[in-house]
N, C-alpha and C positions, 0 to 999 in steps of 0.2 A: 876350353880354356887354354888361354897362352897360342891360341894357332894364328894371331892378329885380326882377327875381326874388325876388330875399330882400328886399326893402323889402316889395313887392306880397304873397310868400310869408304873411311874418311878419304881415302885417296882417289876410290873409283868414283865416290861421289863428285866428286871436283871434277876429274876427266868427263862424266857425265854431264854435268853441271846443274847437278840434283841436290836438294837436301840430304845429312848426315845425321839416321838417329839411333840410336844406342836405345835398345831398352830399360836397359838399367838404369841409367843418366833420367830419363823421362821419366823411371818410377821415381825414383830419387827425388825428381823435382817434383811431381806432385806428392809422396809423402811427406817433403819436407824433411830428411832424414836418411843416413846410408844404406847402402843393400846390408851390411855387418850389424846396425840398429835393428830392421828392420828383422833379420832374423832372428837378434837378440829379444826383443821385446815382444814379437807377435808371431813368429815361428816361419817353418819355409812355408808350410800348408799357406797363410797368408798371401806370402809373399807370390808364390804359385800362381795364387787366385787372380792377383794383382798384375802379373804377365798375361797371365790368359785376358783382363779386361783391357789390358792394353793393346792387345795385337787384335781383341773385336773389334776395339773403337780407336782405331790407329788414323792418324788423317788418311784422308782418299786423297792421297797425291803419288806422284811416281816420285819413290827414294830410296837410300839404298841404307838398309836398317839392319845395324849390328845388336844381335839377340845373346842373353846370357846363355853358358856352356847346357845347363840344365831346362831352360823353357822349352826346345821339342819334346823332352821327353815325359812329362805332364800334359794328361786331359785331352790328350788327342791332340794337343798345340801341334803335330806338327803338319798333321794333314789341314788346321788353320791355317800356319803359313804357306802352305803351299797353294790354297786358295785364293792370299790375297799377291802370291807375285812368285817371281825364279826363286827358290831355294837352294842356297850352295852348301856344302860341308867342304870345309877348308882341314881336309887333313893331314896330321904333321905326323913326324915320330915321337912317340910318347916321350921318349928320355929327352929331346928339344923342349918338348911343350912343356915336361915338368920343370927342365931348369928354368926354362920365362916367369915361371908364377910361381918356385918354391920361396921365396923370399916374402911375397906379401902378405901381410899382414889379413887380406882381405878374405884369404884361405885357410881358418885355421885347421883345419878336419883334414885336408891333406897336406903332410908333413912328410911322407915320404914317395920315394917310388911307388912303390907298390901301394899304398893307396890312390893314388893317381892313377894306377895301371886298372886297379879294380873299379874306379867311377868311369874310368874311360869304355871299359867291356861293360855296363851294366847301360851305357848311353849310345853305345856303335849302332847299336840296332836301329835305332832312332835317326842318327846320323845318316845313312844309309838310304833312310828314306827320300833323302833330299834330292833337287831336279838336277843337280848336278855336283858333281866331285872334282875338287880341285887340290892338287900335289901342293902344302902351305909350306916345303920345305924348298921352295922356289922362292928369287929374289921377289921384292915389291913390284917391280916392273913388270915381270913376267906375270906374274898372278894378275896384275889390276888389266893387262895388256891383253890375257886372254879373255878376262870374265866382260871385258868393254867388248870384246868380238862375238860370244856369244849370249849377250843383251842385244845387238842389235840385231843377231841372227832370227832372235827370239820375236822382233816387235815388228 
């Protein structure tokens, strides 16, 4: 959370000249309702489920798809993503990423540092897993500048 995913996403897709999709946005649009409802009303366990049915049944196109902070680390999601394409972990300094997202509304459970600090150690592991690691404490230029050279390294 807060390491620009969708900033970062949205940009490399363009340079690529690929679609942009956020899995939240896409749960969102097929539930009809916020990721904040959705926890409210039918829990995370749902909502879980509902990432996991999104990235089985994800379109079969090449694009570059920004995933919420918590979907690798449910259900084995993350050795899924990494089946169906490059997995990056975009990571930052915690005290950065927590300032980006302590404002929002859409966070209520973390309110302070130190809750941040402890969702972030209980997810690294997960993180970690991913096919590549990339420094998010770098300009947008540089991040989107690298991961375009090592996509096409990749294809």
């Amino acid at each position: 959370m807060g390491s620009g995913k969708s900033t970062i996403g949205s940009a490399l897709a363009e340079m690529l000249n690929r679609p942009f999709l956020d899995t939240d946005i896409e749960i969102e649009r097929l539930e009809g309702r916020s990721v904040t409802k959705i926890f409210e009303e039918s829990g995370e366990v749902y909502f879980r489920e509902k990432e996991q049915e999104w990235i089985m049944h994800m379109p079969n196109q090449s694009a570059v798809v920004a995933c919420g902070g918590g979907l690798p680390c449910f259900y084995d999601n993350i050795e899924l993503l990494k089946s169906k394409g490059m997995v990056v972990y975009l990571e930052g300094k915690q005290e950065v990423l927590f300032e980006r997202i302590k404002n929002t509304s859409q966070r209520p459970k973390l309110r302070t540092l130190l809750d941040f600090e402890h969702l972030l150690k209980q997810r690294k592991s997960y993180y970690e897993k991913a096919h590549v690691k990339i420094d998010a404490n770098q300009s947008l230029r540089n991040i989107c500048t690298e991961l375009y050279a090592l996509i096409q390294l990749d294809q």
